[in-house]
C-alpha positions as CSV (number, residue, x, y, z in Angstrom):
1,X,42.9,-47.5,103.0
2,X,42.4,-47.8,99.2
3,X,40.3,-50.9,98.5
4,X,41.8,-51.3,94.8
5,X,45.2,-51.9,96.0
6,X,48.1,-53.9,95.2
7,X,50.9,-54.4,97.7
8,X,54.3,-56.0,95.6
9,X,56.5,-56.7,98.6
10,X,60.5,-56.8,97.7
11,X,63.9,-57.2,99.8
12,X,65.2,-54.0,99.4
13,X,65.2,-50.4,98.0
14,X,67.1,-51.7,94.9
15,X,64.5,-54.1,94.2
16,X,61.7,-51.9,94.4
17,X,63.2,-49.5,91.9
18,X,64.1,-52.6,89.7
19,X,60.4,-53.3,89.8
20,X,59.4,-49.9,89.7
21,X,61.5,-48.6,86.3
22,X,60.0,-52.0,84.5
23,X,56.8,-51.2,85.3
24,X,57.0,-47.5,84.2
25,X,58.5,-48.6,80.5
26,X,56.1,-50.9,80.1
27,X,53.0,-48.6,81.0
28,X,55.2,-46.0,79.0
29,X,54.9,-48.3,75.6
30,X,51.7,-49.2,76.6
31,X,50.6,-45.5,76.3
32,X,52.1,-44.6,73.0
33,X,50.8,-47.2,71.5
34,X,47.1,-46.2,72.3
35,X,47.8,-42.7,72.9
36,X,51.4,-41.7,70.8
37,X,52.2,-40.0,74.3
38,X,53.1,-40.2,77.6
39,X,52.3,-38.2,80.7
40,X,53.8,-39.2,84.0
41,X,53.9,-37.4,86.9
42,X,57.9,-37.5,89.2
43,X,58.2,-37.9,92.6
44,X,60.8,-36.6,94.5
45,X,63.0,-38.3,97.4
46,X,65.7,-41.1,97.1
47,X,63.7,-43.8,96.3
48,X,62.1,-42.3,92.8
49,X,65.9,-40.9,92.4
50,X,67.2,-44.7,92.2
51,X,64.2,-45.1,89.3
52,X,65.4,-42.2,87.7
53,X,68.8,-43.6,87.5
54,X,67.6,-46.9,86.1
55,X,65.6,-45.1,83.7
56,X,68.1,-43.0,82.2
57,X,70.0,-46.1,81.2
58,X,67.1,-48.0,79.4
59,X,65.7,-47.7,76.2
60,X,62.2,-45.9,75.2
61,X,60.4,-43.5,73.0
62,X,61.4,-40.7,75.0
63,X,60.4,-38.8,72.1
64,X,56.7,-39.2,73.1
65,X,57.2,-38.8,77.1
66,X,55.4,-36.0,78.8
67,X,57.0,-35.1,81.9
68,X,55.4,-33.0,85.2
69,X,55.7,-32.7,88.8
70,X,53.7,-34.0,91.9
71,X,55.0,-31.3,94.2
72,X,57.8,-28.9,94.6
73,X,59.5,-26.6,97.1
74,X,58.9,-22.5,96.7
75,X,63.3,-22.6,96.6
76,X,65.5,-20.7,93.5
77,X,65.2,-23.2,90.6
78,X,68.8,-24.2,90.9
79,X,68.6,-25.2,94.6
80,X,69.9,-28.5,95.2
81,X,66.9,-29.2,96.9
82,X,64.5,-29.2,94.1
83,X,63.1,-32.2,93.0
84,X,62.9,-30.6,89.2
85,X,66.7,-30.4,89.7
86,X,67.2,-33.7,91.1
87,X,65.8,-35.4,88.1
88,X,67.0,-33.1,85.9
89,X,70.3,-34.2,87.0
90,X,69.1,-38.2,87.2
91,X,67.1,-38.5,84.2
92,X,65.8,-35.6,81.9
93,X,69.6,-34.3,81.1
94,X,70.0,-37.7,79.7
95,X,67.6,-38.5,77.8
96,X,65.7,-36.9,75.2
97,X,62.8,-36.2,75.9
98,X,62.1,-32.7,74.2
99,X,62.1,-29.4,76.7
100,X,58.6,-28.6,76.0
101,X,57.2,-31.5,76.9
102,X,58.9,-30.8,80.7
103,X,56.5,-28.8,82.8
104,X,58.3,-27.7,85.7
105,X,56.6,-26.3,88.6
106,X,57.5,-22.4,89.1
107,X,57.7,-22.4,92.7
108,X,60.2,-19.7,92.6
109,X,57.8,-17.4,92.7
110,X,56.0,-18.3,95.6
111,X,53.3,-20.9,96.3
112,X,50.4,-18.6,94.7
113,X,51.7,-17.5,91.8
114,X,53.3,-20.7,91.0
115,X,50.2,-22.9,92.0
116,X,48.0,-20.9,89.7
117,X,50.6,-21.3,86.9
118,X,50.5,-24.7,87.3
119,X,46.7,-25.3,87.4
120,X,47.1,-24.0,84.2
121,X,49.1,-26.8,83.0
122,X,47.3,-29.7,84.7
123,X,43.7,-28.7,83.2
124,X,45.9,-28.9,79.5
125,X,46.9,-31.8,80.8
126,X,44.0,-33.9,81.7
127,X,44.2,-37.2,82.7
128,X,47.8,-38.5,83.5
129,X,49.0,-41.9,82.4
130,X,50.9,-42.7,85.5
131,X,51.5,-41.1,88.4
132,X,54.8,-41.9,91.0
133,X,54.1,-41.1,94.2
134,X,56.2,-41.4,97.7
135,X,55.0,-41.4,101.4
136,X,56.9,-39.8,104.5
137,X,57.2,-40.9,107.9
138,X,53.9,-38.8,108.9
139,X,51.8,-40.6,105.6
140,X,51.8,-37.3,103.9
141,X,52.5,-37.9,99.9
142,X,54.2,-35.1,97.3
143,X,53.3,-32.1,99.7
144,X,49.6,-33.0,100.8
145,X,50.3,-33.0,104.7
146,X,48.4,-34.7,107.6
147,X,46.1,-32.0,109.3
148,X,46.3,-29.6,106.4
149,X,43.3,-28.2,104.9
150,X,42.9,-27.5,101.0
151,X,40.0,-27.1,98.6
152,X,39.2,-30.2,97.2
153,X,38.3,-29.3,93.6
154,X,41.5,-27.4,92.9
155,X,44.0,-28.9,90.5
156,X,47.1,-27.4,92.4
157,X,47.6,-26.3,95.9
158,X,49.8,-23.8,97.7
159,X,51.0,-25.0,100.2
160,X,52.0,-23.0,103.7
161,X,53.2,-24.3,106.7
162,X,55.1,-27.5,105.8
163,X,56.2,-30.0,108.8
164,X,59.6,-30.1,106.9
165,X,61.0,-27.4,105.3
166,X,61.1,-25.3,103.6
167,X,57.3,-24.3,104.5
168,X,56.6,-23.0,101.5
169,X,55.5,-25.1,98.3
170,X,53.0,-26.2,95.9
171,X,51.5,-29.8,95.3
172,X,49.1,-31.7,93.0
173,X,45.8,-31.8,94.6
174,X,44.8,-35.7,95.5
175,X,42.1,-35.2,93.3
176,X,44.0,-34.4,90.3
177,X,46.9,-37.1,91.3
178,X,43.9,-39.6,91.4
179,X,43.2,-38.4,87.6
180,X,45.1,-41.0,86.4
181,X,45.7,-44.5,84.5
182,X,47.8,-45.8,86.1
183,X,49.2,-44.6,90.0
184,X,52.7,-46.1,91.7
185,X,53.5,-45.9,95.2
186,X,57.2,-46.2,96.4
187,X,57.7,-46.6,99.8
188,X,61.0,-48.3,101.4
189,X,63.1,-47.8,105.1
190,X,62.2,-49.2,108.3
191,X,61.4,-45.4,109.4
192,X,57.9,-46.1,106.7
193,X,56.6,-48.8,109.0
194,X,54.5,-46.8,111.8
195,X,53.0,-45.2,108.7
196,X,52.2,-48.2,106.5
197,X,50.7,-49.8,109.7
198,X,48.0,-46.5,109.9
199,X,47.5,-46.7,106.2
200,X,46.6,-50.3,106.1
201,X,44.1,-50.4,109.0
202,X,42.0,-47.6,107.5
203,X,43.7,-44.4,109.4
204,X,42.9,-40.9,107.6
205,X,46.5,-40.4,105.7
206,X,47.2,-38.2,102.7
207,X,48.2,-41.4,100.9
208,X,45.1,-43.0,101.7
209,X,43.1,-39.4,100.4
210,X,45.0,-40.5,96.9
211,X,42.0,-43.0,95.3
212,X,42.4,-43.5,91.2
213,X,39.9,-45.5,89.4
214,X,42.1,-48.1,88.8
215,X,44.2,-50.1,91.2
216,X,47.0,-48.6,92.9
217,X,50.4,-50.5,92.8
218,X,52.5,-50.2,95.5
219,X,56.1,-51.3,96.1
220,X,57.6,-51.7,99.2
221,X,60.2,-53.1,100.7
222,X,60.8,-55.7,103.5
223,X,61.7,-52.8,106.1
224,X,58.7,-50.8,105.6
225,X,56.3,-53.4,105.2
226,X,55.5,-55.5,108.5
227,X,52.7,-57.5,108.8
């Protein structure tokens, strides 16, 4: 497990995306302050959606927010199973955060072509300002999969063979996730717990392969977190 780490235990799901979507505007403000830009990396799954949701009601600079993707799946870009459409449909459609500053993974066209797009635009991008990242029920975080075997110094993977489909898709290497200020974990459901329990007693996870230079934060609810 990551030594830097910060567990923030809440009741429920609701709670950690409270938590969760204060955090992010204040790291958000925080970074166009110093920096007059932010870059932040979505998550998909129904935890980060209820952020999204929250998010799309508040206030910020969205002016200044730089939006990309930790993972998608090699599906049409309309399919409802995107994550770039499921926060287009949360968040980005309601806000204004200007179209060129969305970098959308182009796994349409296939896991290589669209991982070597995107390398692309995560070496323009260089270090992240925060990061949001989920964790299944196997520990496996945006599409880095227990037992899977990448090259470590690439910035974007292709990814073949997924547990849960489709098989196809591309992710954010863990090196390049780490590459970041500040990294968020959201992890909530009794169905997390097996995995939480591996990740804290030192068990080789994807999440665990995920090691920033600053502390993680991650919030969890009651259900998935049992001592």
């Amino acid at each position: 497990m990551q030594q830097n780490s910060r567990w923030h235990t809440l009741e429920t799901a609701e709670d950690v995306a409270f938590a969760a979507c204060r955090h992010i505007l204040n790291a958000a403000d925080s970074a166009v302050s110093a920096r007059r830009k932010f870059k932040l990396v979505l998550a998909g799954g129904s935890t980060p959606e209820k952020v999204y949701r929250l998010l799309a009601g508040s206030n910020a600079n969205w002016a200044n927010w730089h939006i990309y993707y930790g993972d998608e799946r090699c599906l049409p870009a309309d399919h409802k199973d995107r994550n770039s459409l499921m926060a287009t449909q949360v968040l980005l459609d309601k806000v204004a955060v200007p179209a060129e500053q969305i970098f959308t993974m182009p796994a349409e066209l296939g896991p290589e072509v669209a991982a070597e797009r995107y390398r692309q635009t995560v070496a323009e991008a260089g270090m992240f300002d925060m990061v949001l990242l989920g964790m299944g029920e196997d520990g496996h975080t945006a599409s880095l999969f227990p037992g899977h075997q990448h090259q470590q110094d690439e910035l974007v993977h292709a990814v073949y063979n997924s547990p849960k489909p489709p098989p196809e898709r591309i992710s954010i290497s863990a090196k390049a996730l780490s590459n970041t200020r500040e990294l968020i974990f959201l992890i909530t459901g009794a169905n997390k717990q097996e995995a939480v329990n591996q990740w804290r007693s030192g068990q080789d996870l994807p999440v665990a392969g995920i090691t920033p230079e600053n502390p993680i934060d991650i919030y969890i609810d009651n259900a998935a977190y049992k001592p």
